[in-house]
C-alpha positions in Angstrom: -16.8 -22.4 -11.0 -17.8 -19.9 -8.0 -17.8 -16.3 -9.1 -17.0 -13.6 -6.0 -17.8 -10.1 -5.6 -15.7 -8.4 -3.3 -17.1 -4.6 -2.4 -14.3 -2.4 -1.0 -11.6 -4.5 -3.1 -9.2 -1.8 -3.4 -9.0 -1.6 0.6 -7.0 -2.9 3.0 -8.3 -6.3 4.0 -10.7 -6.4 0.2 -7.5 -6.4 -2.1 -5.6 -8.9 0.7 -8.8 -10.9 0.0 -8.7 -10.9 -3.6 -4.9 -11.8 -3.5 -5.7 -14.7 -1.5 -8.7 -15.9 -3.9 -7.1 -15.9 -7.1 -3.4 -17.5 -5.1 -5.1 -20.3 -4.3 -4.4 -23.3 -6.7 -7.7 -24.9 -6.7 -9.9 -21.8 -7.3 -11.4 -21.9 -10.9 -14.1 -18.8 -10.8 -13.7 -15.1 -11.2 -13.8 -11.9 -8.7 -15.1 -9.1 -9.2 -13.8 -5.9 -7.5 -16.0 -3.7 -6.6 -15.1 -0.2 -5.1 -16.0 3.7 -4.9 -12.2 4.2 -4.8 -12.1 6.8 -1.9 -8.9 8.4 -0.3 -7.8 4.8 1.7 -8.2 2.7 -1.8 -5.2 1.8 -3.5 -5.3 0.0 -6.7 -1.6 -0.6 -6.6 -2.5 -3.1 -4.0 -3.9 -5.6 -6.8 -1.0 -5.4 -9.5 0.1 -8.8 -8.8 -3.4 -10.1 -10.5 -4.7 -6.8 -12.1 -3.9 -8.8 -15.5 -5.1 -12.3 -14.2 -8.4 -12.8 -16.9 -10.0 -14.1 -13.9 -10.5 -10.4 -12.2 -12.3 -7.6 -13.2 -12.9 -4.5 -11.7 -15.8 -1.8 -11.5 -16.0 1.4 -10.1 -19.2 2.1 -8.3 -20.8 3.3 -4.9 -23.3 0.6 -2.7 -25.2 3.4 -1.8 -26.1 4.0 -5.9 -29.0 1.3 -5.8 -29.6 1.3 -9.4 -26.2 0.5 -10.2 -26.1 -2.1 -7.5 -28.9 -4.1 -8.8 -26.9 -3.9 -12.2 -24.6 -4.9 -10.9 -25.2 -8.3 -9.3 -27.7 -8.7 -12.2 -25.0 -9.0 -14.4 -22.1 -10.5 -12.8 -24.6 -13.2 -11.1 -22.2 -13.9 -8.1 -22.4 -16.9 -6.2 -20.6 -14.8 -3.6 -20.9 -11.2 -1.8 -18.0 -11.0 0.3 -18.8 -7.1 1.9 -16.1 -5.2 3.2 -17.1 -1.5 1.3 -17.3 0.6 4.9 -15.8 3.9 6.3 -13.5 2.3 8.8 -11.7 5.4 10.6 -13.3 6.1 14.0 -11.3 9.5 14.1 -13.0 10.7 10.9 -16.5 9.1 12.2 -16.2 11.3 14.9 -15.7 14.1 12.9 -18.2 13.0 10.3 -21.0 10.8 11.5 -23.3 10.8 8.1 -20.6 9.5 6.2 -20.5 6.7 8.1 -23.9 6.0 8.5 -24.9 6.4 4.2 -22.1 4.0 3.5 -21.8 1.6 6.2 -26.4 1.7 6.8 -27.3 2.4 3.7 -24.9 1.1 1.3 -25.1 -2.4 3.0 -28.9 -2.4 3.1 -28.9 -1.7 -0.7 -26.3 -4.8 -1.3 -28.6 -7.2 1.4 -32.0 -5.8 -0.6 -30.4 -6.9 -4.4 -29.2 -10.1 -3.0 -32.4 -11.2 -2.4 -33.0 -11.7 -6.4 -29.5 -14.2 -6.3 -30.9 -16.2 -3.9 -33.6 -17.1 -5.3 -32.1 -18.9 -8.5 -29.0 -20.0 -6.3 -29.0 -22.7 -3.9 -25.6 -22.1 -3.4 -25.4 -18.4 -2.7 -24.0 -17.0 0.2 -23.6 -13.5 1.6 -21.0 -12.6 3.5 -20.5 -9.1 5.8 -17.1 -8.5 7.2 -17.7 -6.8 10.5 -15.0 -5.6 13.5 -14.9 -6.4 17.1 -15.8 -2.8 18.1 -19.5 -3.8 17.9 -18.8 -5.6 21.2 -17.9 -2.3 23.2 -14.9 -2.3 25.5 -14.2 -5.4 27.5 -12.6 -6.2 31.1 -9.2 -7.5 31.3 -10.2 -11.1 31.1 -13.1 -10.9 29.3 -13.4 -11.6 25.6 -16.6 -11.0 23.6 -18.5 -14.4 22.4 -20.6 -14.1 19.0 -24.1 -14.0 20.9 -22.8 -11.5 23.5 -24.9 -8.3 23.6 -23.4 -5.2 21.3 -22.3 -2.1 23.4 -21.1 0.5 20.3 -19.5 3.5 21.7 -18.5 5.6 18.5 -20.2 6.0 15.6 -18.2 4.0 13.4 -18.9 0.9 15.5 -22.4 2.4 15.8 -22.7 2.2 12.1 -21.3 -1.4 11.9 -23.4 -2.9 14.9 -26.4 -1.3 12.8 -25.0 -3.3 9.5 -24.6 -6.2 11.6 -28.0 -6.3 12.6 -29.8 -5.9 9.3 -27.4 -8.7 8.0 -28.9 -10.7 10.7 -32.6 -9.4 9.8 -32.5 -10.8 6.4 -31.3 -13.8 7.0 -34.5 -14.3 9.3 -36.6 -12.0 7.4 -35.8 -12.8 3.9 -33.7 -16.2 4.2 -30.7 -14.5 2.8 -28.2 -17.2 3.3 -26.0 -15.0 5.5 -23.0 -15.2 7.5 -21.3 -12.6 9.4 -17.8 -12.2 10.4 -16.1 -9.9 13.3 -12.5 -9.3 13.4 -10.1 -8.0 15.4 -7.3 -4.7 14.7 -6.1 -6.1 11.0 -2.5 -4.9 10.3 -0.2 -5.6 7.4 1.4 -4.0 4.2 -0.7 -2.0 1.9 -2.6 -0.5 5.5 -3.8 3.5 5.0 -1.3 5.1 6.6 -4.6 6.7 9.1 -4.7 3.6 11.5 -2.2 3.3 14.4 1.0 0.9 13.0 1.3 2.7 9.5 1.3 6.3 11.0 3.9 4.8 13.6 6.2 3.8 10.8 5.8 6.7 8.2 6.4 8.9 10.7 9.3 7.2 12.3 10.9 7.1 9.2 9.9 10.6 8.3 11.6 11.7 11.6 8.3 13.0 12.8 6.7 12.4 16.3 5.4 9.3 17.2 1.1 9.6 18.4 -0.2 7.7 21.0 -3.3 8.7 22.4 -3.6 9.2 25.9 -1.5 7.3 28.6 -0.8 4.6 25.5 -2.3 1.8 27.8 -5.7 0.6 25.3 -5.3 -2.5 24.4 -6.4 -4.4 20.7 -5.7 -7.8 19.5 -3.8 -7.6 16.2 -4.4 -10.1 13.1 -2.3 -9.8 10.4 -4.5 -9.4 7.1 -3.6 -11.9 5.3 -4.7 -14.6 7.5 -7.9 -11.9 8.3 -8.1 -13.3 4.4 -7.9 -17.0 4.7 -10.3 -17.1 7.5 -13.2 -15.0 5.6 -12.5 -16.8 2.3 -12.7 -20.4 5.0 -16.0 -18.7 6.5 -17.8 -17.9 3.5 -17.3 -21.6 1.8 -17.7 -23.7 4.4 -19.1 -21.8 7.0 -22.5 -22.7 8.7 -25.4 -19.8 6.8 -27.2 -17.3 9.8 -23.9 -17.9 12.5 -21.5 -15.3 13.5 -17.5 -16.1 13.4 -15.3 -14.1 15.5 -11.8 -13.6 14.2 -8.9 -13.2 16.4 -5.4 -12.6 16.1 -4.6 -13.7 19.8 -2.2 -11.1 19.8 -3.1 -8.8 22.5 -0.8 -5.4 23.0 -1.7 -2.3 24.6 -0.7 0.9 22.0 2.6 1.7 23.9 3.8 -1.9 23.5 3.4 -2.0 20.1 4.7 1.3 19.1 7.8 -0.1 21.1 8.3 -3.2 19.1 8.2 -0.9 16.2 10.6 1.3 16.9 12.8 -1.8 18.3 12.5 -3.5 14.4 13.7 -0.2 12.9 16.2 0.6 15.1 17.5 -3.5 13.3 16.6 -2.8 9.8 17.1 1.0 9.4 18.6 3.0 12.3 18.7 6.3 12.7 21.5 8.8 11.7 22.7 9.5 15.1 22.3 5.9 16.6 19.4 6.5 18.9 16.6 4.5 19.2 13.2 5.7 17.5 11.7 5.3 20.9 12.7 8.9 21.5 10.4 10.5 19.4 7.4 8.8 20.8 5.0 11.8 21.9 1.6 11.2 23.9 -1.2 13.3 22.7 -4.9 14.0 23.7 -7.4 10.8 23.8 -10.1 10.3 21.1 -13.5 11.1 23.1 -14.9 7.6 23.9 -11.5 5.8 23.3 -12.8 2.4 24.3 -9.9 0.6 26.5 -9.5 -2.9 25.4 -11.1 -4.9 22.5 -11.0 -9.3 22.6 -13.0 -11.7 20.8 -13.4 -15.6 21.8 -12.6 -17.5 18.4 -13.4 -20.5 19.5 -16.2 -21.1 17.0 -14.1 -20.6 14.1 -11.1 -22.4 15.3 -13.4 -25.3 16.2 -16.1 -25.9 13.4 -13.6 -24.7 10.6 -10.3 -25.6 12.0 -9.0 -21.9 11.1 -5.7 -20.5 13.3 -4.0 -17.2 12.9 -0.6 -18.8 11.2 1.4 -15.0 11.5 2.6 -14.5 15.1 2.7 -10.7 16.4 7.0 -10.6 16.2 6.7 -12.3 12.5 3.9 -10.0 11.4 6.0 -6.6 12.5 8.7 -7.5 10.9 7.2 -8.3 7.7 5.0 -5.3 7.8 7.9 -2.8 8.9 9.7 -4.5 5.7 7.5 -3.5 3.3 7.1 -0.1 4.4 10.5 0.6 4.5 10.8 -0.7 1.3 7.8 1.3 0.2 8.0 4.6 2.0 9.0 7.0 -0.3 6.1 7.0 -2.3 3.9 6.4 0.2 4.7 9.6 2.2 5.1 11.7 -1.4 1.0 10.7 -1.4 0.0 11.0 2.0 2.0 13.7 2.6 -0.8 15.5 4.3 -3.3 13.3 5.6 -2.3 13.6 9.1 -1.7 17.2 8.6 -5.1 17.5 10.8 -5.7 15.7 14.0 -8.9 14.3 13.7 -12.0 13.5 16.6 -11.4 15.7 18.8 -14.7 17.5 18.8 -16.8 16.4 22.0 
């Protein structure tokens, strides 16, 4: 019976997580949700299990230590799958410190109560769920490798590169049974719309004008989340303690290309009033400062040791993903009405 604490469960990739854990047939343990329920949580996101016996939720901060130590105290998790992190690189611009207490602080407190767990638990594994961004921009034909040097250029990957590395110093320090996972640009239903392919859609549907920073031409590798999900859930129970797994989508696109396929799905599934393509209200607006140009990771090591494979091509996982927003975009814009009233990270 493994019990799992997830921080950041009411995000993005931590409620995609949870979904995945309790789905599978053979799990017998219970999760525990953990999250400070900031604007990009959404609880909605877990009503499929919020009634399952075998999850429980409770709302706290990681940089609280007191109440982390509590915490793990009492649920005695044989599992700390960490995703809890300020994720925007807009609003890290705009707000460093924010980035730094949560994503610095908050995952030295988790790494520090650990250490009690691991003492009385042979079994216990901590797991921190990083992002390819660590890795700095990369030349076209170069993807990064899990020992490759870190080159941060924002302070968002700043911040992660810094959680990266204490993740890495207890494992040596301490012996923290660690292991430490970096991803590629997750996409999928439930996304904030803040991050490039929800905004994209809202707005399209919205019949505002369609963002792309710059000339459109950065490039990111795209995973859909929920097989993001599989592989950590793969990585932290039968993955090797003190390695690094990258994550990949292999699904490279440069910004323009995907805000194209977009608008080519909804110009299928819901076209526009006056039969012209959403295409036309794409608009190119000032570059972030530091916009790194391409992201790629190598996941070899994954794909090899753990026979893990994105199973969600690019087309399949646009189409799903434009499907659920569609089907969910009224309320969705009713309560995010304004959070792109305000272009962020601009300031230089």
């Amino acid at each position: 019976m493994h019990r799992v604490l997830v921080t950041g469960g009411a995000g993005f990739i931590g409620s995609a997580l949870i979904r995945h854990v309790l789905g599978e047939p053979s799990f017998d343990g219970e999760v525990l949700n953990l999250d400070k329920l900031t604007y990009a949580a959404n609880l909605q996101a877990l009503d499929s299990v919020a009634k399952d016996s075998r999850y429980h939720f409770e709302k706290a901060d990681i940089v609280d230590w007191p109440a982390m130590r509590r915490i793990l105290r009492e649920f005695r998790p044989d599992f700390i799958i960490h995703l809890a992190a300020e994720s925007h690189v807009d609003r890290s611009i705009d707000d460093p410190f924010e980035f730094i207490r949560t994503n610095v602080q908050g995952t030295c407190n988790l790494l520090h109560a650990s250490l009690e767990l691991s003492t009385d638990n042979d079994d216990f594994r901590f797991v921190h769920v990083s992002t390819d961004e660590v890795y700095g921009s990369m030349e076209s034909g170069q993807s990064a490798l899990e020992d490759d040097a870190y080159r941060p250029n924002s302070p968002y990957s700043a911040s992660k590169a810094a959680s990266d590395h204490m993740a890495r110093a207890w494992q040596v320090t301490y012996g923290l049974p660690v292991i430490v996972t970096n991803c590629t640009n997750n996409y999928g239903p439930w996304q904030y719309p803040e991050k490039l392919i929800p905004v994209i859609i809202l707005n399209a549907l919205n019949d505002r004008p369609l963002p792309i920073y710059g000339d459109g031409g950065n490039v990111r590798d795209w995973l859909f989340v929920e097989d993001h999900a599989q592989a950590i859930w793969l990585a932290a129970r039968k993955g090797e303690t003190g390695t690094n797994y990258n994550i990949s989508g292999s699904a490279e696109r440069s910004n323009i290309e995907v805000v194209k396929a977009i608008c080519a799905v909804l110009d299928k599934l819901r076209p526009r009033g006056d039969g012209r393509s959403y295409s036309e209200q794409i608009e190119f607006v000032p570059d972030r400062p530091g916009h790194d140009r391409r992201y790629s990771l190598n996941s070899k090591r994954i794909e090899n040791t753990l026979g893990w494979g994105p199973s969600v091509n690019f087309e399949e996982g646009i189409r799903k993903t434009v499907e659920w927003y569609i089907g969910n975009a009224d309320e969705l814009v009713r309560n995010t009405a304004s959070a792109h009233a305000e272009r962020r990270g601009l300031r230089k």
